[in-house]
N, C-alpha and C positions, 0 to 999 in steps of 0.2 A: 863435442868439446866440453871441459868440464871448465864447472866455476871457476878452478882459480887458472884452467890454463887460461879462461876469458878475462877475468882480474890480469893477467899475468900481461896479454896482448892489448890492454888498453893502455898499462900502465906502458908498453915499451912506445908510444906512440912520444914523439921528441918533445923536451919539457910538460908531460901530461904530470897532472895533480887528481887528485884525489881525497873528497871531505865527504860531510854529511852534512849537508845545509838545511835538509828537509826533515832532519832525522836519521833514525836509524836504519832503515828500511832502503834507505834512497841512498846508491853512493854516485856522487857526483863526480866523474871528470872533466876537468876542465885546461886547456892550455890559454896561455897567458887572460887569466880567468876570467875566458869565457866557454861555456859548457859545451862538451862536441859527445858527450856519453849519460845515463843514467843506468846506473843498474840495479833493480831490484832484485837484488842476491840473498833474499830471505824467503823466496818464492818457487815455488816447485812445479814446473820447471821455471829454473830464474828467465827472467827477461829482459834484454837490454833495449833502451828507445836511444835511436843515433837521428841524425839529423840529414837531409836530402836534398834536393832541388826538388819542388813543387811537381814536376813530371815523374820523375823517379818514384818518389812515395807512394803518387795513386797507380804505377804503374806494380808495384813492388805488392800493393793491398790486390791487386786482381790478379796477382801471381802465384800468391800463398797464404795457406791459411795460419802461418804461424806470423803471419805479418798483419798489423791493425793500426791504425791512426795512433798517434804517439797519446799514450794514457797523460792528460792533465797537462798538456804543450799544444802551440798551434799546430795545428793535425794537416793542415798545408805542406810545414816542413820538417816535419818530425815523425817516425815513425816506432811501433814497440814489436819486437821479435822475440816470440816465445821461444825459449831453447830446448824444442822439441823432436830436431832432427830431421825435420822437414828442411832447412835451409844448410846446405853444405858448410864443411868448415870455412872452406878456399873462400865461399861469397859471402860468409860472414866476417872474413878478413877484410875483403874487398870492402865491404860495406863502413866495418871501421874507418878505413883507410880514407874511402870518401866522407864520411860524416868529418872528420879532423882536417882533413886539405879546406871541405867546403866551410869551417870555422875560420881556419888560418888564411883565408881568404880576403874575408870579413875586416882581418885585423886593420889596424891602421897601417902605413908605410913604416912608421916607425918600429911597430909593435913588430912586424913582420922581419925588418930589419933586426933587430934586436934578439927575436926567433932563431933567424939566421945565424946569425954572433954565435949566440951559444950554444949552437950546433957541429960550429966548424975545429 
């Protein structure tokens, strides 16, 4: 997968945003802002860190060596994927798919409702 098809499949994720909070270096997405992506896209190969269920993560580090504790986040629920081709397109879909559900989770009732809205 290339950089921006990966830019391309975060951003299609429903109401996802996209800054630099950290800088240049770091682009953050986030849906109703809170963060479910980083991506360091000035890095070769770039790397995205998504976010997991605590089991997932350490299951996901003894799975792959393109996978490591999320650089500079709690490394519990967070993890960083080198895009090096070791991890399929299809599970690095997946794995978006779940780091954003498992954000919009999180949200409040409202936040979630509100999600919903402007989806439909």
């Amino acid at each position: 997968m290339t950089l921006t098809q990966l830019k391309n499949l975060l951003q299609q994720c429903p109401n996802a945003t996209a800054d630099y909070p950290f800088g240049p270096e770091a682009r953050v997405y986030k849906v109703m802002g809170k963060m479910f992506a980083l991506l360091a896209e000035q890095e070769t190969p770039p790397r995205v860190t998504l976010k997991a269920k605590p089991a997932d993560v350490q299951a996901l580090i003894d799975s792959f060596e393109a996978i490591v504790p999320g650089y500079y986040m709690n490394k519990q629920h967070w993890f960083t994927l080198t895009l090096n081709g070791e991890v399929s397109e299809d599970m690095l879909r997946d794995l978006i798919e779940a780091s954003y559900a498992l954000v919009v989770s999180k949200l409040t009732k409202a936040q979630q409702a509100q999600l919903q809205q402007q989806n439909t």
